[in-house]
C-alpha positions as CSV (number, residue, x, y, z in Angstrom):
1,X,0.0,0.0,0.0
2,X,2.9,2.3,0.7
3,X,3.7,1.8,-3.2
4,X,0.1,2.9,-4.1
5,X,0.2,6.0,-2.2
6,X,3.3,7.3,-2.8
7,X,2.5,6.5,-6.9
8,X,-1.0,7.4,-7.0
9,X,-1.5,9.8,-4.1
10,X,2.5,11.7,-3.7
11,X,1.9,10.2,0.0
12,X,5.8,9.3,0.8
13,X,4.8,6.8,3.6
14,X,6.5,3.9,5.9
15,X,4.7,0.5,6.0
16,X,3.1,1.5,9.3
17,X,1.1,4.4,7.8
18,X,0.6,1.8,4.8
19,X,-0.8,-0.7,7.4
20,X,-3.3,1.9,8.8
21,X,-4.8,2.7,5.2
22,X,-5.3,-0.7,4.5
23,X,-7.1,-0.9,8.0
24,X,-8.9,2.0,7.3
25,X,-10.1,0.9,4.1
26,X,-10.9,-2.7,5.2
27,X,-13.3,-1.2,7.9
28,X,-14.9,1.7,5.5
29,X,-15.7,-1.7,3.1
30,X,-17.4,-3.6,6.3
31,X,-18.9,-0.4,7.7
32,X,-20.7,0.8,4.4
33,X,-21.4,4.5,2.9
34,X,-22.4,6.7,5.9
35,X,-19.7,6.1,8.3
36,X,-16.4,8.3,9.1
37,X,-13.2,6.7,9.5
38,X,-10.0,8.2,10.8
39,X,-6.3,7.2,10.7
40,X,-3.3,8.4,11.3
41,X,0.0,8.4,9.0
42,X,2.5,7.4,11.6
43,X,5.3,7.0,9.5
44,X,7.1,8.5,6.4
45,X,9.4,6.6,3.6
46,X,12.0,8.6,4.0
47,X,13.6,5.6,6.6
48,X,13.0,2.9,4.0
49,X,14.4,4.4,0.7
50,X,16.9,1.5,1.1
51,X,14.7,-1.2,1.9
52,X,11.2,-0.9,1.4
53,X,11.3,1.5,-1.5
54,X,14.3,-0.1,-3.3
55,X,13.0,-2.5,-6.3
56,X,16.5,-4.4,-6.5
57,X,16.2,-5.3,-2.5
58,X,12.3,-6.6,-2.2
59,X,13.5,-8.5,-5.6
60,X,16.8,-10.0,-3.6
61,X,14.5,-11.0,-0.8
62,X,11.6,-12.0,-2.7
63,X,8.7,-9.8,-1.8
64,X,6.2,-8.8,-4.6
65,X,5.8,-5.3,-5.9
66,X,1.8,-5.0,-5.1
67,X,0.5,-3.1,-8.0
68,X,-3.2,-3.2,-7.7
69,X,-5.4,-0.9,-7.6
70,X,-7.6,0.1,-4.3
71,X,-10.3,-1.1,-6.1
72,X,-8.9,-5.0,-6.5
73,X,-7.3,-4.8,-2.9
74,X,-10.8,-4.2,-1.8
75,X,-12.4,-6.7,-3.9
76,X,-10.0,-9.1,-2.8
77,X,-11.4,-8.2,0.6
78,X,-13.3,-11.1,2.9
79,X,-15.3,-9.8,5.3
80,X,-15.7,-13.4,7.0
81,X,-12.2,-13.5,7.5
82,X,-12.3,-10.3,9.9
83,X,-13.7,-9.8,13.3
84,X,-14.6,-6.2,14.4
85,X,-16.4,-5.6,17.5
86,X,-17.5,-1.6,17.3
87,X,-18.3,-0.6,20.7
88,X,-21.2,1.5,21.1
89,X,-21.3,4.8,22.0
């Protein structure tokens, strides 16, 4: 996801703040239109230029380059796989 945004959004990100949009977005698809979700970008890229963001090293060490769209990520999504309790307010 930290790919994705930085391509498709200029968001220079760490995997943490990756990690949270993918959260974020997991829960928006469970919660439906109407909700508000907030998250917070704890990290930036700039600590992983040499390891997260370097093609040649996730190549070395065998990690895929994810280069789907938010759209398949979310499709890709299975809710019964997830469990969310929401507490009430």
């Amino acid at each position: 996801m930290a790919h994705y945004l930085l391509k498709h959004e200029s968001l220079f990100v760490g995997p943490s703040a990756g990690l949270n949009v993918v959260g974020a977005l997991w829960l928006a698809k469970l919660l439906g239109p109407g909700h508000t979700i907030v998250t917070v970008l704890c990290d930036g890229g700039g600590n992983y230029r040499s390891k997260c963001f370097n093609p040649q090293w996730l190549t070395d060490v065998k990690i895929p380059i994810e280069k789907k769209t938010v759209q398949q990520f979310l499709d890709a999504f299975d809710e019964s796989k997830i469990k969310i309790q929401i507490p009430a307010h």
